[in-house]
C-alpha positions in Angstrom: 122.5 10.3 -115.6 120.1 13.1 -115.7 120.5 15.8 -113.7 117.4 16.0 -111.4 118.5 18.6 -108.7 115.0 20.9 -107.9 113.2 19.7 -110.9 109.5 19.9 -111.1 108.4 16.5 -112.1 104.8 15.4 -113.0 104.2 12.0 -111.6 101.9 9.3 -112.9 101.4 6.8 -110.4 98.9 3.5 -112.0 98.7 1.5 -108.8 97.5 -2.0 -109.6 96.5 -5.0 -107.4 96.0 -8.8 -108.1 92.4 -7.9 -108.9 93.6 -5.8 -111.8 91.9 -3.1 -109.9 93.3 0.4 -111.0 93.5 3.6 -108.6 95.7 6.6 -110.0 97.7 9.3 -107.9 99.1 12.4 -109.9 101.0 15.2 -108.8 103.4 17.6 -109.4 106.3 17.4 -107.2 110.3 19.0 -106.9 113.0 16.5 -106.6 114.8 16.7 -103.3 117.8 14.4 -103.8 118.7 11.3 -105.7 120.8 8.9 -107.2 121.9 5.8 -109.2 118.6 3.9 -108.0 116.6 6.1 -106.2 115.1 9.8 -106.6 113.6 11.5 -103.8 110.6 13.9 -104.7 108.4 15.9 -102.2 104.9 16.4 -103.1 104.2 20.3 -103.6 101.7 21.5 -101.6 101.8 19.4 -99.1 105.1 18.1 -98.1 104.9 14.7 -98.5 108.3 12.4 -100.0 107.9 10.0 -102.5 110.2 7.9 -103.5 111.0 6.6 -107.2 113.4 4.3 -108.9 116.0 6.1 -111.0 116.1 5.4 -115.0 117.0 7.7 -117.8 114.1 6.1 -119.7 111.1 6.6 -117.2 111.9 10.6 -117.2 110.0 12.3 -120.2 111.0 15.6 -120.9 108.1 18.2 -120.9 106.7 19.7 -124.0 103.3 21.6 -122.7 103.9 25.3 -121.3 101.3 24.1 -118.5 99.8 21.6 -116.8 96.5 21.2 -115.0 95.4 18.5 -112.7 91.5 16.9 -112.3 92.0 18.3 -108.7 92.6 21.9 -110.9 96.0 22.6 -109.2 98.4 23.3 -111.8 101.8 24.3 -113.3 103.6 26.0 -115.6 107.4 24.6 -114.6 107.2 21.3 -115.2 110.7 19.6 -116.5 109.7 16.1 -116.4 106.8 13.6 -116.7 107.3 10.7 -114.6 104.5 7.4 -115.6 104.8 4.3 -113.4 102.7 1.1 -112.6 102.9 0.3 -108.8 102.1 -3.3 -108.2 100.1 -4.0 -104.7 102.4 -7.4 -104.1 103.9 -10.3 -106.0 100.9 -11.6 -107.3 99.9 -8.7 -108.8 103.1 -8.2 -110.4 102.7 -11.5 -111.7 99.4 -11.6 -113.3 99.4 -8.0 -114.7 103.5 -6.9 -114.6 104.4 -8.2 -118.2 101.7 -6.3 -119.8 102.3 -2.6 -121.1 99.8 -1.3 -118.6 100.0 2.6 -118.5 
């Protein structure tokens, strides 16, 4: 298991519904707490917890010495890059989840 504790992750969130419509969130955010299944992060800037399923293989370790948002926020301590596809219900998941979406 990684060890997470106050690491700055960038997270990629593909949300996708059973129209195969596509909205993105990304933000940088510090993890608070997690575990075997779940890791807690807290959006910086504005407070806000997200969680995220745990997996060694979802966490990509950063190689750029910066980052930079569309939004132009930015940072230059990232650990981790963090990609997932969030499905809007079942039938989404089922129509779109087997393909390598991101």
């Amino acid at each position: 298991m990684l060890d997470l504790h106050e690491k700055v992750l960038l997270v990629l969130l593909c949300n996708i519904d059973e129209n195969n419509s596509r909205s993105y969130d990304t933000f940088f955010g510090v993890v608070r707490s997690f575990n075997d299944n779940c890791v807690v992060v807290e959006r910086c800037g504005g407070g806000e917890e997200v969680r995220l399923p745990y997996a060694d293989n979802i966490f990509k370790t950063a190689t750029d010495e910066w980052y930079e948002l569309k939004n132009g926020s930015w940072s230059d301590e990232v650990d981790f890059i963090v990609q997932l596809d969030v499905f809007s219900n079942d039938l989404a998941y089922e129509r779109f989840g087997g393909e390598n979406t991101l």
